[in-house]
N, C-alpha and C positions, 0 to 999 in steps of 0.2 A: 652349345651346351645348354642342357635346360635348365631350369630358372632353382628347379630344387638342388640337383646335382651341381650347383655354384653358391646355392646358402647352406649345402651340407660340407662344401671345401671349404668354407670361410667359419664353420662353427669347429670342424675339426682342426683348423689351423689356430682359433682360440682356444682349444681346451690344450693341443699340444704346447702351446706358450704357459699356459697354467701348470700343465705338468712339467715343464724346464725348470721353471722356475719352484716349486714346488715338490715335484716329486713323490714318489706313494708313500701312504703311512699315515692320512688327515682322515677327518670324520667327511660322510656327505656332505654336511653342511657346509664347510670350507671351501670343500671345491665349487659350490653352488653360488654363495656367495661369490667367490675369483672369479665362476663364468660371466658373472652378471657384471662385473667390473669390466672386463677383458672386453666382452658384448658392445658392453656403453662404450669403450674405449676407440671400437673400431669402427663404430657408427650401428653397427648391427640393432633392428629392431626386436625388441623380446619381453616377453612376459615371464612371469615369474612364478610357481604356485598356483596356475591355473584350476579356478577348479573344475572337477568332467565331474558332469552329473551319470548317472545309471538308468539308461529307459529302458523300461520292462513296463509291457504292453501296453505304451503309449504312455506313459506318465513318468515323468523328470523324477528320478529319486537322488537329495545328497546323502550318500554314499561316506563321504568324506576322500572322496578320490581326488586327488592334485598330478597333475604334468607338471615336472621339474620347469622345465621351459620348455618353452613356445616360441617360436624364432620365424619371424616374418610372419605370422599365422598363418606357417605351414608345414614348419617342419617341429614335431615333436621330440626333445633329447628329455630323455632319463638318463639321471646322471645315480654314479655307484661307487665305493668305496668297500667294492669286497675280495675277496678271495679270489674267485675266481668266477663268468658269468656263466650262471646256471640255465638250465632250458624255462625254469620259473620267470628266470628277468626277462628271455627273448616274449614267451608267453605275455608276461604283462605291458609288454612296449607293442606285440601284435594288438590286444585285448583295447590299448589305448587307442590305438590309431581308428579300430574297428568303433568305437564310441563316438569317435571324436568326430567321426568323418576327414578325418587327411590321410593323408597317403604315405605320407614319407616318416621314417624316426631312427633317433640313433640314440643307442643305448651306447654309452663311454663310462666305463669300469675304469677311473683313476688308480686303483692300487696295484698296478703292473710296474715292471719294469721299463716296459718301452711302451707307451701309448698306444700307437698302432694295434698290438696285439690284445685292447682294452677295448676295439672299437667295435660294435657290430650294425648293420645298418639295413635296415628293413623297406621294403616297398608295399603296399598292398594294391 
């Protein structure tokens, strides 16, 4: 198994303990906070509010652009608390990875009913 596709099962088994225990209905924030507990809990390395700067033509612009977390500094999760995930959110988790230079990212929309169907998970 590759080394991403074994820190994206270990982040989705953290977020699915957060939504058992929790369930939809919370602001971003909460869930973000719980990942980062859950995170520390199982050893998992990660950042927090990273911030991506914006290059345009060679020069670092802050933007005010943040990655929810950063997991092994490698795998990108935006994390959601909406409706439903729009082609906006897939765009901005593409948008990030493209900035950021990593490859991998999982946007997890906690406000579902069943986790799984909250998950989407991108390669570039």
């Amino acid at each position: 198994m590759l080394e991403s596709e074994k820190i994206t099962e270990e982040i989705i088994g953290a977020a699915i303990e957060v939504h058992r225990l929790l369930g939809p209905g919370l602001l971003e924030s909460a869930y973000e906070q719980c990942m980062c507990r859950e995170l520390s809990l199982r050893g998992i390395q990660f950042r927090s509010q990273v911030e991506l700067p914006v290059e345009y033509k060679g020069v670092a612009l802050d933007c005010g652009y943040r990655l929810d977390l950063l997991v092994n500094e490698t795998v990108i999760v935006e994390l959601k608390a909406v409706e439903k995930i729009l082609p906006i959110h897939t765009a901005q988790l593409v948008t990030y990875l493209r900035l950021s230079g990593k490859k991998v990212g999982l946007l997890i929309n906690f406000n579902v009913p069943l986790l799984k169907d909250g998950i989407v998970r991108r390669v570039l």
